[in-house]
C-alpha positions as CSV (number, residue, x, y, z in Angstrom):
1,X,-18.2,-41.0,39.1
2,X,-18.7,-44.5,41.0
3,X,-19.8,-44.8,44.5
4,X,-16.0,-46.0,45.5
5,X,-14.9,-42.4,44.6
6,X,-17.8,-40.7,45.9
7,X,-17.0,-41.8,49.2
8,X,-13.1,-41.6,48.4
9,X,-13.4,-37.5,47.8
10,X,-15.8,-36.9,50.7
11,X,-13.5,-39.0,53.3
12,X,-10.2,-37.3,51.7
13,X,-11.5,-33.6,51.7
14,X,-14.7,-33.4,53.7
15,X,-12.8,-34.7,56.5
16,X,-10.3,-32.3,56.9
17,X,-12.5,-29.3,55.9
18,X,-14.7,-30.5,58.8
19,X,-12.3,-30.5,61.5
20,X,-10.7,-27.3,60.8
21,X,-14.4,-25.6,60.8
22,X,-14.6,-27.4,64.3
23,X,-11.4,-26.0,65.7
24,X,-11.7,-22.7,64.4
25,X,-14.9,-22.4,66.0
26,X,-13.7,-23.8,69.0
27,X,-10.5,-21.6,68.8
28,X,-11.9,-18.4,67.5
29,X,-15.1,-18.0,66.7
30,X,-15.2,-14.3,65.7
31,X,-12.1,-15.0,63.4
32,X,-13.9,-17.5,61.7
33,X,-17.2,-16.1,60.7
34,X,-15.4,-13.3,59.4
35,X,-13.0,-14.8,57.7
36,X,-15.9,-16.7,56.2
37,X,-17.7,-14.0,55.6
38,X,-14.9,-11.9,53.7
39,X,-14.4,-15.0,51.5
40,X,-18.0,-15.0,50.6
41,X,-18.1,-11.5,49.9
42,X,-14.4,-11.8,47.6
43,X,-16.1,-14.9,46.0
44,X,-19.7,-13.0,44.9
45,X,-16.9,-10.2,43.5
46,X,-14.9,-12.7,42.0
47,X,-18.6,-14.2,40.2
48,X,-19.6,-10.8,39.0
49,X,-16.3,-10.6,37.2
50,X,-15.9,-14.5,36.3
51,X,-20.0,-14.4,34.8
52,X,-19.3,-12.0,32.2
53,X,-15.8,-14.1,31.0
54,X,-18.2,-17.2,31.2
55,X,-19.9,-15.5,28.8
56,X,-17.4,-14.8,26.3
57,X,-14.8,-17.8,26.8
58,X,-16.9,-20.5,28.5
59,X,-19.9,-20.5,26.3
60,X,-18.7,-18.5,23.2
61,X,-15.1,-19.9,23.3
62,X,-13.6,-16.5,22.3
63,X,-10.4,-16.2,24.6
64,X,-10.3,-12.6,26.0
65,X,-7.6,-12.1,28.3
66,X,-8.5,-8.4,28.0
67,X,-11.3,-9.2,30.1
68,X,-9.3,-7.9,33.4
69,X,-8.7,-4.4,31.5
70,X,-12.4,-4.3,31.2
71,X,-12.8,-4.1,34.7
72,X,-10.8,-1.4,35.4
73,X,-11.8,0.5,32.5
74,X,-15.5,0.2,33.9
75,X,-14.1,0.9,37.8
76,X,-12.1,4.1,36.2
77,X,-15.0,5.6,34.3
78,X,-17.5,4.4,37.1
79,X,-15.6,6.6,39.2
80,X,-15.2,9.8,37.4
81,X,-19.0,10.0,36.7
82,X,-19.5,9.2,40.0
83,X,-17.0,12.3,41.6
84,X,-18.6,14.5,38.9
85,X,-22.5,14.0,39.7
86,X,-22.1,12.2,43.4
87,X,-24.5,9.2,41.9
88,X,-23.3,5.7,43.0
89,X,-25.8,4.5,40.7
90,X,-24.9,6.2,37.7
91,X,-21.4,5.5,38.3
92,X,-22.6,1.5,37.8
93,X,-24.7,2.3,34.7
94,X,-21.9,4.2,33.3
95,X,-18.9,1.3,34.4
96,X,-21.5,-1.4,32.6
97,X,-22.3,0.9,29.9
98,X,-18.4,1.8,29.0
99,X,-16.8,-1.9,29.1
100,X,-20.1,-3.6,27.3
101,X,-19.6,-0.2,24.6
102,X,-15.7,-2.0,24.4
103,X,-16.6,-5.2,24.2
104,X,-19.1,-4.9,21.4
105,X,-16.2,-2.8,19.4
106,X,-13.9,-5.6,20.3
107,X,-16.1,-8.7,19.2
108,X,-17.0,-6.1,15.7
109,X,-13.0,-5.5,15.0
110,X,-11.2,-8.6,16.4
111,X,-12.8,-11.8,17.1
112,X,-15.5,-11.2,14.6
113,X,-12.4,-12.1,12.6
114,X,-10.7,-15.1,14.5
115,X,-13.5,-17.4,15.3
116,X,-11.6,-20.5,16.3
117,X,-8.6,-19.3,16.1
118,X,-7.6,-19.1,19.8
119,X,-3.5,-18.5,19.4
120,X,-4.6,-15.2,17.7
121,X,-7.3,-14.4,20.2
122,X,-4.7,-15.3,22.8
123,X,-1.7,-12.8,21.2
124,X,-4.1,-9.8,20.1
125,X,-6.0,-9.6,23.3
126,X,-3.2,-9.5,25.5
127,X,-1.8,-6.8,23.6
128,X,-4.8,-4.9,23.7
129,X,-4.8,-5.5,27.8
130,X,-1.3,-4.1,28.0
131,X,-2.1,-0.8,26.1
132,X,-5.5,-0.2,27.8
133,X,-3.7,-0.3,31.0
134,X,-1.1,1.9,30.0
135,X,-3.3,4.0,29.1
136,X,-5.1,4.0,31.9
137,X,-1.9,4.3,34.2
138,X,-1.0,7.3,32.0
139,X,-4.6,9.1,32.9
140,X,-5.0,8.4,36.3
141,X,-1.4,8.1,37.3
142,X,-1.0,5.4,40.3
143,X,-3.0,6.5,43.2
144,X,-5.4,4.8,44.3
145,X,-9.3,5.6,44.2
146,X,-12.2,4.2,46.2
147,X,-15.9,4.4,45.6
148,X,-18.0,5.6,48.7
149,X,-21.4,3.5,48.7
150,X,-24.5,4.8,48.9
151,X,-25.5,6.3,52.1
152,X,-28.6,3.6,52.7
153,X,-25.5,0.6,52.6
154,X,-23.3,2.8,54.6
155,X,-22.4,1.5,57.6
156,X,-22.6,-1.8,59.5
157,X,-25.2,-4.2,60.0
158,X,-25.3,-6.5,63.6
159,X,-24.7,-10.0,63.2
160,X,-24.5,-12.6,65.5
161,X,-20.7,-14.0,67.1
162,X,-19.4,-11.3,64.4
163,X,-20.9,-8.7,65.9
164,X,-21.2,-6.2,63.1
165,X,-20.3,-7.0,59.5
166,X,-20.2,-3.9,56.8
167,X,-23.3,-3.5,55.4
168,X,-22.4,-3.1,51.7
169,X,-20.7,-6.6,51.8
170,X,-23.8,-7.9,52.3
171,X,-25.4,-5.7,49.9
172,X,-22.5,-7.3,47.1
173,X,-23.7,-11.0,48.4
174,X,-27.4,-10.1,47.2
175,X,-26.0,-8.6,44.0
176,X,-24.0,-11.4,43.3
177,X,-27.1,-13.7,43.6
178,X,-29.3,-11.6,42.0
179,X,-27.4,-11.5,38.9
180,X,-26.1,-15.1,39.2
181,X,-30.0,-15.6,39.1
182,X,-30.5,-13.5,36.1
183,X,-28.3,-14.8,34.3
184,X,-28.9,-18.3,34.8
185,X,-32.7,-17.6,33.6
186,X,-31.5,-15.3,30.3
187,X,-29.4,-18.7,29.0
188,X,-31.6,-21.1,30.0
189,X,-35.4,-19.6,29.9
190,X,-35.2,-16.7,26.8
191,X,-35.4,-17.0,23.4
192,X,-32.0,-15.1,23.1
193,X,-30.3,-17.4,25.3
194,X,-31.7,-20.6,23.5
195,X,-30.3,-18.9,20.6
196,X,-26.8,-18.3,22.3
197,X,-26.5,-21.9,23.3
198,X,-27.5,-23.0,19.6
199,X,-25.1,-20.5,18.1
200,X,-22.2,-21.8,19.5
201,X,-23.5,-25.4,19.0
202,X,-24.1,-25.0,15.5
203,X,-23.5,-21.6,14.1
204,X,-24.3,-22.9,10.3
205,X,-27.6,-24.6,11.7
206,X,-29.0,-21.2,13.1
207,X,-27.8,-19.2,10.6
208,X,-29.8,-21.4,7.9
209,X,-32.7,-21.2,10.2
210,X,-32.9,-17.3,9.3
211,X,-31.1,-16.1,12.6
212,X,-28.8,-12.8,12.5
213,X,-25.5,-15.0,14.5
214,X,-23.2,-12.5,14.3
215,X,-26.0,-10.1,16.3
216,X,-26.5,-12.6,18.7
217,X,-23.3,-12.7,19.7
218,X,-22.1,-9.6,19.4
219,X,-25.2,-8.7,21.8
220,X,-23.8,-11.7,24.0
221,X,-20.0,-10.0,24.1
222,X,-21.5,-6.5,25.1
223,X,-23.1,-8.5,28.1
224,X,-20.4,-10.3,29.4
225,X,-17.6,-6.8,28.9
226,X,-20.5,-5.1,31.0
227,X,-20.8,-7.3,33.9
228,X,-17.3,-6.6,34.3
229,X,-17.3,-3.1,34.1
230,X,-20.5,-3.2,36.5
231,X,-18.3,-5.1,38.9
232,X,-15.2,-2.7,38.3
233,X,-17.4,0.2,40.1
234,X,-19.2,-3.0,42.8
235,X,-15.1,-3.8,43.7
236,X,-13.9,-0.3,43.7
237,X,-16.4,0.6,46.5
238,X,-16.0,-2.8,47.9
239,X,-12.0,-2.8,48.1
240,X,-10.4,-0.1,45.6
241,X,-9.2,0.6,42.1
242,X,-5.5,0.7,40.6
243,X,-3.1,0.0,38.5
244,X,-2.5,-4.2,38.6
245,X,-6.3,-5.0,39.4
246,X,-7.1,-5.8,35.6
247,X,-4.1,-8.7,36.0
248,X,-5.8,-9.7,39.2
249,X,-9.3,-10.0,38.2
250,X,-8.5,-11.5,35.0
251,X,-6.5,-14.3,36.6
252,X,-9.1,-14.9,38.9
253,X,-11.9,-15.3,36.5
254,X,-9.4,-18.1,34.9
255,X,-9.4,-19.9,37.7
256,X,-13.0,-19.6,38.6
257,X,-14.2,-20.4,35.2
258,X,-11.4,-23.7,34.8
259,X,-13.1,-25.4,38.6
260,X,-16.5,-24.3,37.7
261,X,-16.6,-25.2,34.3
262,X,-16.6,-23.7,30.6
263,X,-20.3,-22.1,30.0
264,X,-21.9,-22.9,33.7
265,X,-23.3,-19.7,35.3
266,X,-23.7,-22.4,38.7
267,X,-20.3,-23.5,38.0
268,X,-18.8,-20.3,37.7
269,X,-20.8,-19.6,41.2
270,X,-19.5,-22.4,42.9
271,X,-15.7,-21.9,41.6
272,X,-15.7,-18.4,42.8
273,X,-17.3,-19.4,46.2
274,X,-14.4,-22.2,46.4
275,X,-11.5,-19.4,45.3
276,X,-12.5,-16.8,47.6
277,X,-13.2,-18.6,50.6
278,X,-9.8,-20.5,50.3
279,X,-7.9,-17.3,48.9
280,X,-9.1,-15.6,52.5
281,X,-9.2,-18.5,55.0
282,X,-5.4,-19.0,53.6
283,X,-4.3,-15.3,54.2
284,X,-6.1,-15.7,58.0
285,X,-4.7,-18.1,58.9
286,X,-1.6,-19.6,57.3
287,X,-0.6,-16.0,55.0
288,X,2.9,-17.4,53.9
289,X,1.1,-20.2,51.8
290,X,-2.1,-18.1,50.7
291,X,-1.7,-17.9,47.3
292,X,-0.5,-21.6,47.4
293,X,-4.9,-23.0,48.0
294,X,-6.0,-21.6,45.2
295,X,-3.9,-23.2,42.9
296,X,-4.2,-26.6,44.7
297,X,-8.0,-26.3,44.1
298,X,-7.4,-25.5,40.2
299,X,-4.7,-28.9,40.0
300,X,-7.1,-31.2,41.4
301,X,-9.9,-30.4,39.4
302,X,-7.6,-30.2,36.6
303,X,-6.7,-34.3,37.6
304,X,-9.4,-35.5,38.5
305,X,-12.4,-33.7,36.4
306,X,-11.0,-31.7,33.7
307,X,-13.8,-30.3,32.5
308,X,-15.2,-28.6,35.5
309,X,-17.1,-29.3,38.1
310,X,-20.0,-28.7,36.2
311,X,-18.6,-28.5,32.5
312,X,-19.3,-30.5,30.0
313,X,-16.9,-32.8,28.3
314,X,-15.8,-31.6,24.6
């Protein structure tokens, strides 16, 4: 990108973005930081769901629209372990445990199968979301469950102009991180991760050099259908669970993965950051057009940088 443009996208959009953060702090402070906040906390969400699908369709290029369904199959089984032995944490081993179990079945019965071949991907995973969420409709009817957190992130934390903030949003922002950070060094600084990069590179290249591919990314699948099971039971103590969230989070991770761009844990970071903020600031303070931000965000980087903010071009 020249200089000329540079200045061109910082003039058209840091402008504006500048003077509203000047006039809602002028005209409501409170309503600001919160709003802020919220959006930060929807976005670190929105990244535990969008790291795992990263995983799968940015780097591997397998398209799993049943990525959604794996998030409420982790928030739903997260919750009944949790009710039966009153373990927050065990409820997040068994939500990670249950969708990456799913996930490697999938990867072992279907796109094992249809590498490249993204129409049938496309078809057989939808129709795999639709039955896993009727099934889980038709076992936990449509009510709607919540997660209580732990008792030592119960509560609210004091924070200036806020005032008080709930404590386990916080907690979510540091989990977020944490695993964005993890993540980031397991593809870029481990021997597996060199390998998952090469693999999709040059399957025939690392297979020749005595590697077990279809391991590797089966191993790589289980991950990323775990991380969204792990943030089924994270959201469902966050916000809730039922029926429609798997449609939600699996449109979101879309998004988030298309502005970040295809394979880029920092990408995916800074795409969900973008999403959430906008998706809450729009339902603050203009609620008619909400929905309308998000899009706008995806269409421009689809213009102007089509690869992502930090993809790579094909």
């Amino acid at each position: 990108m020249s200089r000329f443009w540079r200045w061109f996208w910082v003039v058209v959009l840091g402008v504006p973005v500048a003077a509203f953060t000047v006039w809602g702090l002028v005209d409501n402070a409170k309503l600001f930081l919160t709003t802020a906040l919220n959006g930060l906390t929807l976005a670190a969400l929105y990244f535990l769901v969008a790291s795992g699908f990263t995983l799968v369709f940015g780097l591997m290029r397998n398209v799993n629209l049943a990525h959604g369904s794996l998030y409420l199959l982790g928030a739903y089984v997260g919750y009944v372990v949790g009710d039966k032995t009153g373990s927050w944490l065990l409820a997040v081993a068994a939500g990670f445990a249950s969708a990456a179990l799913f996930g490697l079945i999938l990867q072992m019965t279907v796109f094992r199968f249809m590498q490249g071949q993204d129409l049938r991907q496309t078809l057989v995973t939808i129709a795999l979301s639709i039955m896993l969420a009727d099934v889980l409709l038709w076992i936990f009817g449509g009510e709607i469950y919540q997660f209580d957190p732990p008792r030592w992130i119960f509560g609210r934390t004091p924070l200036p102009l806020v005032q008080v903030y709930p404590t386990y949003r916080l907690v979510l922002l540091a989990i977020s991180a944490a695993i964005g950070v993890l993540l980031w060094l397991f593809l870029n600084r481990t021997r597996v991760g060199m390998m998952i990069r090469a693999g999709v590179d040059d399957r025939a290249m690392l297979a020749a050099a005595g590697v077990n591919v279809q391991a590797v990314f089966a191993i790589t699948f289980a991950i990323g259908a775990g991380l969204a099971g792990f943030a089924g039971v994270v959201g469902g103590t966050a916000l809730s669970i039922a029926p429609g969230e798997d449609i939600r989070y699996q449109l979101a991770s879309l998004v988030v993965v298309i502005v970040g761009g295809m394979g880029s844990v920092v990408g995916a970071a800074i795409g969900a950051a973008l999403i959430g903020v906008a998706e809450q600031f729009g339902l603050a303070y203009a609620p008619t057009y909400s929905v309308v931000f998000t899009f706008v965000i995806m269409a421009l980087v689809l213009a102007f940088r089509p690869q992502g903010l930090l993809g790579r071009r094909a």
